[in-house]
C-alpha positions, -999 to 999 in steps of 0.1 A, spaced: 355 717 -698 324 720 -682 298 746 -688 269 753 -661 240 773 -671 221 794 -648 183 789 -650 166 817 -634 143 808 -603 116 819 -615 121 793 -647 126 765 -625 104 765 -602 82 762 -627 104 732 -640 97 715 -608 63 724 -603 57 695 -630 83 671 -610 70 638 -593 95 614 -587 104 586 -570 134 570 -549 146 540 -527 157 553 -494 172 531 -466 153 531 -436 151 503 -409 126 518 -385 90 532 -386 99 565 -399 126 583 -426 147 610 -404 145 650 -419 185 644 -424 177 618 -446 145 629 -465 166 668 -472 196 646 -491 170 629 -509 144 654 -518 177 677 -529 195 649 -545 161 641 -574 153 680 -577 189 684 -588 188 656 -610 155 670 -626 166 703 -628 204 704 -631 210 727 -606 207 720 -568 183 744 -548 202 766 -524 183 746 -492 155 721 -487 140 717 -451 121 690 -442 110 701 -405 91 667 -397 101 627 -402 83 607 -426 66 579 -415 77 544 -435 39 529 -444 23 539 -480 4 571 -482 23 590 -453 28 626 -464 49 654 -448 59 688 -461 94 704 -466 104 735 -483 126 744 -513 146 779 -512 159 790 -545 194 803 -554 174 841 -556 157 835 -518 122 823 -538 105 796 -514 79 768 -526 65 740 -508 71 706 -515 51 676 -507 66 640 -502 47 611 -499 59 574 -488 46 545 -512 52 511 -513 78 494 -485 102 476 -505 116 445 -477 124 458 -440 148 487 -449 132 508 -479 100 529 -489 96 549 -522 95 587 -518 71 599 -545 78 639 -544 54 669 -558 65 702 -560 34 732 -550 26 751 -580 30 784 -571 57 799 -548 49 808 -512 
């Protein structure tokens, strides 16, 4: 049986305000899609936290080459919003780029 426990937002935002990770995401072309870079920011938030946000927006593509940034958001399961901040590093071959991700520190 599985038991899930509820962490308050609050609690982890502040979990994921100390969160930088990293990630291997397919991309053949100059840029990561916002389709692509939601599933992925939502996909290591979740696995840092243990509990998926309730949305992640990314408004704007990410370009492939090291040191591009864009900016999505994180909604919480209470409605709390904080910024998140995902930078591409190093091009691995034709079809990848790392995604290093930082959480904001405070909420918006």
């Amino acid at each position: 049986m599985r038991t899930f426990v509820r962490i308050p937002a609050a609690a982890a935002v502040t979990l994921l305000a100390l969160t930088a990770c990293s990630v291997e995401t397919g991309s053949s072309n100059d840029s990561v899609g916002t389709e692509e870079l939601e599933k992925k920011v939502d996909r290591l938030l979740t696995e840092k936290v243990g509990q998926s946000p309730k949305d992640i927006d990314c408004p704007d593509k990410l370009k492939a080459e090291e040191g591009a940034k864009t900016r999505c958001t994180l909604t919480a399961s209470d409605g709390t919003r904080i910024g998140v901040t995902v930078t591409a590093g190093e091009r691995d071959g034709d079809k990848s780029v790392r995604l290093d991700i930082k959480v904001d520190d405070e909420p918006q």
